[in-house]
C-alpha positions as CSV (number, residue, x, y, z in Angstrom):
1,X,-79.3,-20.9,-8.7
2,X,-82.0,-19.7,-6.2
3,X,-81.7,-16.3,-7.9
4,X,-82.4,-17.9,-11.2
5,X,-85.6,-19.5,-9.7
6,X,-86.5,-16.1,-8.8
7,X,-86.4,-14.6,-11.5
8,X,-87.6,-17.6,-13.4
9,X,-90.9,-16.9,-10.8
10,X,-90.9,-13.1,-11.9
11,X,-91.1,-13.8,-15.5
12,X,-94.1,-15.7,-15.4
13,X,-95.8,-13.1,-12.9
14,X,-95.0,-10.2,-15.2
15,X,-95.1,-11.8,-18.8
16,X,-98.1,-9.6,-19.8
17,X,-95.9,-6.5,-19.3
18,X,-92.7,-8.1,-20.5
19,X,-94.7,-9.0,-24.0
20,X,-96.6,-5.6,-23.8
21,X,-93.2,-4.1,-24.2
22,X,-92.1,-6.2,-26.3
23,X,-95.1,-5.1,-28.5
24,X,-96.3,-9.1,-28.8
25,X,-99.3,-8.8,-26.3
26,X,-101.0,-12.8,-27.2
27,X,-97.6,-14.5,-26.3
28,X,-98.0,-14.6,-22.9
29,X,-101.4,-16.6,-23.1
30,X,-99.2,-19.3,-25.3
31,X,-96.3,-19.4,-22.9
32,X,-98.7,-20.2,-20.2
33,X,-100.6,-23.1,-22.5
34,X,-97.4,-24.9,-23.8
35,X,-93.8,-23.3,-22.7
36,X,-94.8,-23.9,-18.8
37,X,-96.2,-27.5,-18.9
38,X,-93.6,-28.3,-20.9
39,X,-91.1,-27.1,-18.3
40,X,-92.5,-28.9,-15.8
41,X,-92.5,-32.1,-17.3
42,X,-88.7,-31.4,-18.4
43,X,-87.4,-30.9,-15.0
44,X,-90.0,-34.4,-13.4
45,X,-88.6,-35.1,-9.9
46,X,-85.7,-32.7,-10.3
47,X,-85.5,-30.7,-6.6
48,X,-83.5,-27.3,-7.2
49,X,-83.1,-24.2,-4.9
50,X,-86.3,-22.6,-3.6
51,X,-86.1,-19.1,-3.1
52,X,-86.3,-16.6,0.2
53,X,-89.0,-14.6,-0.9
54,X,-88.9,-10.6,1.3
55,X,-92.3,-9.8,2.0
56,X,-91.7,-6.3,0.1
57,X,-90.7,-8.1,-3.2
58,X,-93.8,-10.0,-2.9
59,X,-95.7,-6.7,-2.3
60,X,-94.1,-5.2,-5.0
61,X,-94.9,-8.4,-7.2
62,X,-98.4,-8.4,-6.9
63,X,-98.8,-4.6,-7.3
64,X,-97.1,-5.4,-10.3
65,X,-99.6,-8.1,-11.5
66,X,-102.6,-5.7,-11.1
67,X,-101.5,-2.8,-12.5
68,X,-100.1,-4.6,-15.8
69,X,-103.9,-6.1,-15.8
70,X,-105.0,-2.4,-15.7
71,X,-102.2,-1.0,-18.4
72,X,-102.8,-3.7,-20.5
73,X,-106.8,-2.5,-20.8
74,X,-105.7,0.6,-21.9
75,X,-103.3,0.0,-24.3
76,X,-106.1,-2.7,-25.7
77,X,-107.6,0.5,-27.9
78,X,-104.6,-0.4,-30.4
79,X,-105.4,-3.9,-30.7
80,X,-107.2,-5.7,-33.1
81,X,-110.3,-7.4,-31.5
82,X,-108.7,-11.1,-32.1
83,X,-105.9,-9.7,-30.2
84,X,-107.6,-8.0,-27.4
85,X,-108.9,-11.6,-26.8
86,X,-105.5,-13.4,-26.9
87,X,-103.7,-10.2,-25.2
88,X,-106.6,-10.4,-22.5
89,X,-106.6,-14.1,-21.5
90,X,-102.5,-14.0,-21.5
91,X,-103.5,-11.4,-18.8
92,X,-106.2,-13.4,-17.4
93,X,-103.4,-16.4,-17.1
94,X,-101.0,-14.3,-15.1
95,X,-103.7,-13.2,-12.7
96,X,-104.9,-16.3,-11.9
97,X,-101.4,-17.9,-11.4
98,X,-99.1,-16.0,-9.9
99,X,-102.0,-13.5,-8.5
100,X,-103.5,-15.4,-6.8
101,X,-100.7,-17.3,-5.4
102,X,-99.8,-13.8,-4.0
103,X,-103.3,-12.6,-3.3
104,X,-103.6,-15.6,-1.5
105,X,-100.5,-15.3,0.5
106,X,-100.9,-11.3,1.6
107,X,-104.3,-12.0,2.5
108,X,-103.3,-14.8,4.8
109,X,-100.7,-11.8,6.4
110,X,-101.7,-10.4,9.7
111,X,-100.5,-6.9,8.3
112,X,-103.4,-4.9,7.6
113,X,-102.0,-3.1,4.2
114,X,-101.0,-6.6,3.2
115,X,-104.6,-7.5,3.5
116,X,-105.8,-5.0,1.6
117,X,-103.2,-5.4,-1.2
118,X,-104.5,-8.8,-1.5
119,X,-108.2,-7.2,-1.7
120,X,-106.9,-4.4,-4.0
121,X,-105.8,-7.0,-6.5
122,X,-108.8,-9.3,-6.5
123,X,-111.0,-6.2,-6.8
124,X,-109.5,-6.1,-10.1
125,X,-110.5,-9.6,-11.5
126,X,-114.0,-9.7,-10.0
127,X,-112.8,-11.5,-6.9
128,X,-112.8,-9.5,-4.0
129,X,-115.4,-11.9,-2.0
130,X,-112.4,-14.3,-1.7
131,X,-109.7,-12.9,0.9
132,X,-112.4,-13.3,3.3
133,X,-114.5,-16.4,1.9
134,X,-110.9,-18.4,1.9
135,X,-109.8,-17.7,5.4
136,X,-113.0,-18.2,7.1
137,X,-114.9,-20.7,4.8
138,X,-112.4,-22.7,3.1
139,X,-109.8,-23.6,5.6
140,X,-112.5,-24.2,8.5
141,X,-114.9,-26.4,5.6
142,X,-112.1,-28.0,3.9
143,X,-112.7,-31.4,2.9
144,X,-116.8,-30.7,4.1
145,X,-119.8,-31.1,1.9
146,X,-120.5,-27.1,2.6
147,X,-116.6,-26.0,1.4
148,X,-116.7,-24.1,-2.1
149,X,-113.9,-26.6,-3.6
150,X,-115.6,-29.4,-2.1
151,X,-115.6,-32.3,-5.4
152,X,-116.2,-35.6,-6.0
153,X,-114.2,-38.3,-7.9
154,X,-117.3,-38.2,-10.6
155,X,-116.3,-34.5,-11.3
156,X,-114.9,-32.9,-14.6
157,X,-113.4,-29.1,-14.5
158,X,-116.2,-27.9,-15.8
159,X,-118.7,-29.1,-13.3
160,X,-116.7,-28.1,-10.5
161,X,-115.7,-25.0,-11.7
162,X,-119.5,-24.1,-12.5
163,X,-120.5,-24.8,-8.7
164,X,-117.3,-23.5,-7.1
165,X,-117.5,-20.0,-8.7
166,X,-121.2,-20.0,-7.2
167,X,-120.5,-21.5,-3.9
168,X,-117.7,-19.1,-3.2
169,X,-119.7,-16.1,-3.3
170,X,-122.7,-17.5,-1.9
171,X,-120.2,-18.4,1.1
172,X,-118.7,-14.8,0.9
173,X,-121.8,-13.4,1.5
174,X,-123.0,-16.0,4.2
175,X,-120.0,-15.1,6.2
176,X,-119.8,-11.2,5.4
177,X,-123.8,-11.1,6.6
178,X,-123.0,-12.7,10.1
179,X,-120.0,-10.4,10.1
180,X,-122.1,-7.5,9.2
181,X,-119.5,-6.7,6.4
182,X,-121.1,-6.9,3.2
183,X,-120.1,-3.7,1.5
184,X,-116.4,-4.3,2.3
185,X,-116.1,-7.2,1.8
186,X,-118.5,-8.5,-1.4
187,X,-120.5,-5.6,-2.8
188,X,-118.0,-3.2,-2.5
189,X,-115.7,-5.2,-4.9
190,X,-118.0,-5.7,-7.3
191,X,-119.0,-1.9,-7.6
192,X,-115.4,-1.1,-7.5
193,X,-114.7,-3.6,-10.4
194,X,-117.9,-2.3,-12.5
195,X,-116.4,1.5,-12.0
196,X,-112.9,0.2,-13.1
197,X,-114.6,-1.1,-16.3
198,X,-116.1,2.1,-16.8
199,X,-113.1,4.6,-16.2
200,X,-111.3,2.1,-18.9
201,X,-114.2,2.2,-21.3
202,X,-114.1,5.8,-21.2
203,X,-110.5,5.8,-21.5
204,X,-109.9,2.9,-24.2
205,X,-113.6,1.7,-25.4
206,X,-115.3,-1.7,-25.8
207,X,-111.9,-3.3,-26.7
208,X,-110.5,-1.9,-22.8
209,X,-113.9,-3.7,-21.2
210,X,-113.2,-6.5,-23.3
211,X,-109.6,-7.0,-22.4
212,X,-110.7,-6.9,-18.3
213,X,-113.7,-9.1,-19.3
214,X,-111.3,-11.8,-21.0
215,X,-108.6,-11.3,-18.0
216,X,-111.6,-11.7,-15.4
217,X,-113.2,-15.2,-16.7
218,X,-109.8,-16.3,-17.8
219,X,-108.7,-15.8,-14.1
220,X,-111.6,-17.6,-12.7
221,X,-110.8,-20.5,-15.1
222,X,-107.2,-20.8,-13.8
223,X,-108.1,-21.0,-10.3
224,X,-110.7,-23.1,-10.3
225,X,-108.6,-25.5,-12.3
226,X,-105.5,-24.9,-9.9
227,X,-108.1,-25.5,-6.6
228,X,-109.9,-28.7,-8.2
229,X,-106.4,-30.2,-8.4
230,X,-105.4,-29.3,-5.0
231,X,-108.2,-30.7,-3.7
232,X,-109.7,-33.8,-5.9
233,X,-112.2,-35.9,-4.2
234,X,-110.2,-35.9,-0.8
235,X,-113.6,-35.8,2.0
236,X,-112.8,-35.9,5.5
237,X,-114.5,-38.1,7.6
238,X,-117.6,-37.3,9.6
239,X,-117.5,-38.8,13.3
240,X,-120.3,-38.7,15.9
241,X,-121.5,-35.8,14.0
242,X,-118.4,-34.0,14.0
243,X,-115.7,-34.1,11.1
244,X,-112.3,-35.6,11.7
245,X,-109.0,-32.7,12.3
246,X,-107.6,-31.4,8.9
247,X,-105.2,-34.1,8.2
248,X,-102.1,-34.9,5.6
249,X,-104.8,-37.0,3.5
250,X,-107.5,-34.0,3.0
251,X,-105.1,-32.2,0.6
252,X,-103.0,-32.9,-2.8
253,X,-99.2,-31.6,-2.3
254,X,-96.8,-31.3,-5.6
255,X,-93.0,-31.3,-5.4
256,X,-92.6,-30.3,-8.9
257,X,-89.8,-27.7,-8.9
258,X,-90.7,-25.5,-11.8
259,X,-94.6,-25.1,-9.9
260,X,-93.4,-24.7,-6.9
261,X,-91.3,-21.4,-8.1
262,X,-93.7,-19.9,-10.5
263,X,-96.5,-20.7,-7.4
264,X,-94.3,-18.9,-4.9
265,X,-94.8,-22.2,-3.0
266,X,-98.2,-22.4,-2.8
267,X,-98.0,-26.0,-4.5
268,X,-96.8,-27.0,-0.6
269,X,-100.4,-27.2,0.1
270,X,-100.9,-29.6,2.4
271,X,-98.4,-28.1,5.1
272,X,-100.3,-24.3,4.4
273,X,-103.8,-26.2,5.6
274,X,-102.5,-27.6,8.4
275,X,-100.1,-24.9,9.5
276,X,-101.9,-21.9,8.2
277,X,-99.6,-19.5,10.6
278,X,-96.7,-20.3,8.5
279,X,-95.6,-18.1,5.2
280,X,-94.9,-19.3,2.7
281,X,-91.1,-19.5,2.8
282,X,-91.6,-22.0,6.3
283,X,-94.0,-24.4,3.9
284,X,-92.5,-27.9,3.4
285,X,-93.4,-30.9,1.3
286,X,-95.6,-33.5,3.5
287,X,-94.4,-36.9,2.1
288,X,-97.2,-38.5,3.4
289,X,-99.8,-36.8,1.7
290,X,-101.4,-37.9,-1.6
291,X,-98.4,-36.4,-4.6
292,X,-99.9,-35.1,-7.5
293,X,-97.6,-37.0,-10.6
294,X,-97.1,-33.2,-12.6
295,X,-96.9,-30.0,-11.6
296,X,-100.0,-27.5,-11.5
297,X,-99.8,-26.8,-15.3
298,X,-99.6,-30.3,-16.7
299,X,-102.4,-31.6,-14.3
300,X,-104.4,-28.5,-15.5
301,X,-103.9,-29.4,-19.0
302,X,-104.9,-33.2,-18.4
303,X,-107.9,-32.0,-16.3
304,X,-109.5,-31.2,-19.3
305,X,-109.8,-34.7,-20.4
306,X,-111.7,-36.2,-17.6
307,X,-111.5,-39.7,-18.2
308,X,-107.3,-39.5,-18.5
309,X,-107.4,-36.9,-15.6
310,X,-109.4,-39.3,-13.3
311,X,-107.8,-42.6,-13.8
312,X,-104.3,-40.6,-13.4
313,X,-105.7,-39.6,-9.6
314,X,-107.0,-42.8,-8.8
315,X,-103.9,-44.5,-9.8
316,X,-102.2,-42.1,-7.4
317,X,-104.1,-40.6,-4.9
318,X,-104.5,-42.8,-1.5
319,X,-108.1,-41.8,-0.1
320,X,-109.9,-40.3,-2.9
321,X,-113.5,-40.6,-1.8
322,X,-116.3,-41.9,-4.2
């Protein structure tokens, strides 16, 4: 049964290539909308086998994720330009899903080839400023005013995902000035990403840029929404001018079973900010954090209707600040 969730994980990593094979590039894009929020709400509070991920698999995984981003460009030429849309965000979908689980993971890894894996893969959606913005910003602001997810109970997806896409690079930078690694670590990236659009225009045309273009804001859509659920109006607490430790309350943890496959665990959220050491096969549930109801696709689906999406959290959620 664990090998099924595996593989069950793999799917949803690799659909693009699967349906690129398959010669039905805009599937993927509806799999993601409807077949995956429809499994999670199938399976509820069903707890099945999770998986013992091998650091190589997810190596090999993400590689994967990237380069089926990069194929798929190419093979975009052949496309209609409806297509090259649908094809592109199905792409998009996978990237910022299962990538950035994985990106996310690696670049937490204190091997050095993992870390730039991570930074390899993100290079390829526009997001290189991350690896470094995450570790150093996010999970020392978390819960803070200044933290690029920071949001308040009065925020839709769209507002939040409009401030945290600027407040993440503008925090990337911040910290790669002090660090006096700027190139590496933000512009670099970005020229890296604009010479990757090139070599595919020349290779497949506008359709090629348009497929990477699609894939790149799609990306950014999908995490945004998967971070604004993780971490919905919980504030910590400032105290004699100091904010109180990362706590059990600060973060959103799901249990849904199907998520926490096709999420490679990240879902386990609350036990990854305040045990960062740990990979993500030592992550547990925290009981005693605030449960999200539905797993990461359903609550992303119902995040787009703000009013539904915020009574939902406030019916649930323990602390949410106001």
């Amino acid at each position: 049964m664990a090998f099924g969730g595996a593989a069950l994980a793999i799917f949803f990593a690799w659909l693009p290539a699967v349906f690129l094979v398959l010669g039905h590039p805009a599937w993927p894009l509806f799999i993601g909308l409807f077949v995956l929020p429809l499994l999670e709400w199938m399976v509820g509070d069903y707890q099945g086998p999770i998986p013992y991920w091998n650091f190589w698999a997810l190596r090999v995984i993400l590689a994967g994720i990237a380069l089926q981003g990069l194929v798929g460009a190419y093979f975009a030429q052949h496309y209609a330009w409806w297509l090259v849309i649908l094809a592109g965000a199905g792409s998009g979908y996978a990237a910022g899903g299962s990538g950035n689980a994985l990106g996310h993971e690696l670049g937490h890894s204190r091997a050095l080839w993992d870390r730039r894996l991570a930074k390899w893969f993100f290079t390829t959606v526009c997001f290189g400023h991350y690896t470094q913005e995450h570790g150093a910003g996010h999970h020392v602001l978390v819960g803070t005013p200044k933290d690029s997810l920071y949001s308040y109970l009065s925020d839709t997806l769209s507002s939040f995902s409009h401030r945290n896409m600027i407040k993440q690079l503008r925090l990337g930078i911040e910290i790669a000035t002090v660090r006096g690694n700027l190139w590496s670590e933000v512009y670099g990236p970005i020229f890296f990403y604009v010479l990757i659009n090139l070599v595919i225009g020349y290779l497949a045309g506008w359709k090629g840029v348009l497929f990477l273009t699609v894939q790149t804001v799609v990306m950014y859509l999908v995490d945004a929404s998967i971070t604004f659920i993780q971490h919905f109006a919980l504030h910590r607490k400032e105290i004699d001018g100091r904010f109180e430790r990362i706590g059990p309350q600060h973060t959103w943890d799901c249990r849904n079973w199907v998520t926490t496959l096709v999420s490679f665990n990240n879902c386990r959220h609350v036990d990854h900010h305040i045990n960062p050491g740990k990979d993500l096969n030592g992550l547990e549930p925290v009981p005693e954090a605030p449960q999200l109801p539905y797993g990461y696709a359903v609550m992303g689906t119902l995040a787009n209707f703000p009013s539904v999406f915020r009574r939902i959290m406030e019916n649930t959620g323990a602390q949410l600040a106001r």
